[in-house]
N, C-alpha and C positions, 0 to 999 in steps of 0.2 A: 504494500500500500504506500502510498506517498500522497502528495499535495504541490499540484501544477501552477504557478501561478505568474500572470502576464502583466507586468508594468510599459505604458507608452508613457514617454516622458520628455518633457520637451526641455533640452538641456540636464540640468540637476534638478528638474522639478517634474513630479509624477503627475500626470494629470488625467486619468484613471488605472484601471484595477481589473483583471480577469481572471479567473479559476475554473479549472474544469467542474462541467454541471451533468454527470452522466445519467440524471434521471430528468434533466429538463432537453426539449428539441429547439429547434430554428429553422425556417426556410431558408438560409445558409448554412446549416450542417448538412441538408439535405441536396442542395446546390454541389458542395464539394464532397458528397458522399461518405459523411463520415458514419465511423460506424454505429448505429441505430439511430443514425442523425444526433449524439452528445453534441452539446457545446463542450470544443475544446477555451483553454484559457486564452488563446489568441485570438480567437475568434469572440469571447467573452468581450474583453479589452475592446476590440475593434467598435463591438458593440454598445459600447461604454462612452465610446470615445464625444467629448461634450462639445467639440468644434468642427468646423466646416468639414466635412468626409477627402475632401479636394484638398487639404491641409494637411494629411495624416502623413503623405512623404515626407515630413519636415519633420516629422519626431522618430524617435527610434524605441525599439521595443525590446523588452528583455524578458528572457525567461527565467523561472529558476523553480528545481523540480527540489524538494523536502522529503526527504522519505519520515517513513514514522519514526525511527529510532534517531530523529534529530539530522542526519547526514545531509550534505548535498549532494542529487543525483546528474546525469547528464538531462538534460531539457532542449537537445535538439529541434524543433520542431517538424510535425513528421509531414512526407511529402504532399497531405491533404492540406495540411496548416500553410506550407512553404509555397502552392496554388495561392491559395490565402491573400495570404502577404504579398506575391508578385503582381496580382490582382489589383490589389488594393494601395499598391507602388510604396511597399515599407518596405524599405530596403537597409535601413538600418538598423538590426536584428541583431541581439549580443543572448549568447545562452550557455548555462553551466556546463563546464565541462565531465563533473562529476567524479571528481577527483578529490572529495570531501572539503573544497574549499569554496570560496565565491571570487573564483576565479572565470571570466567571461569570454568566452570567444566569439567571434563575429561570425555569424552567418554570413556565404558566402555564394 
């Protein structure tokens, strides 16, 4: 078990929040097929997100996956999410490596 969670942040400021919802849907989880249509945390975030949709290239987004026993896991985003984002032109994407630090690699 773990805990997925999606910050978009424009510079050093967070300006929402996304978590995987595997018991809630969307006509975007359903859009990029995810499986049984969940909201992933990217997609969460996206949806979250409180400015112009046209504006979302200019912030970047990070992930960072929690397992239960406190650890930090990898939080790559998976090739439904990574549609997503190229979609929605967020290209500036940083995620744990999971290498139990918070240390962040760039999506690429």
């Amino acid at each position: 078990d773990f805990k997925h969670v999606s910050f978009i942040c424009d510079k050093s400021k967070i300006v929402c929040i996304g978590v995987n919802k595997p018991f809630k849907t969307h006509p975007l989880a359903y859009k990029y097929m995810y499986r049984f249509n969940n909201i992933h945390a990217e997609l969460d975030a996206i949806l979250a997100f409180p400015y112009a949709i046209k504006t979302l290239s200019k912030h970047q987004l990070y992930n960072i996956r929690v397992r239960n026993n406190g650890t930090i896991g990898l939080s790559k985003p998976c090739q439904k999410c990574q549609k997503l984002l190229f979609d929605f032109r967020l290209t500036n994407v940083f995620y744990t490596t999971g290498y139990d630090t918070y240390d962040f690699k760039r999506y690429t």
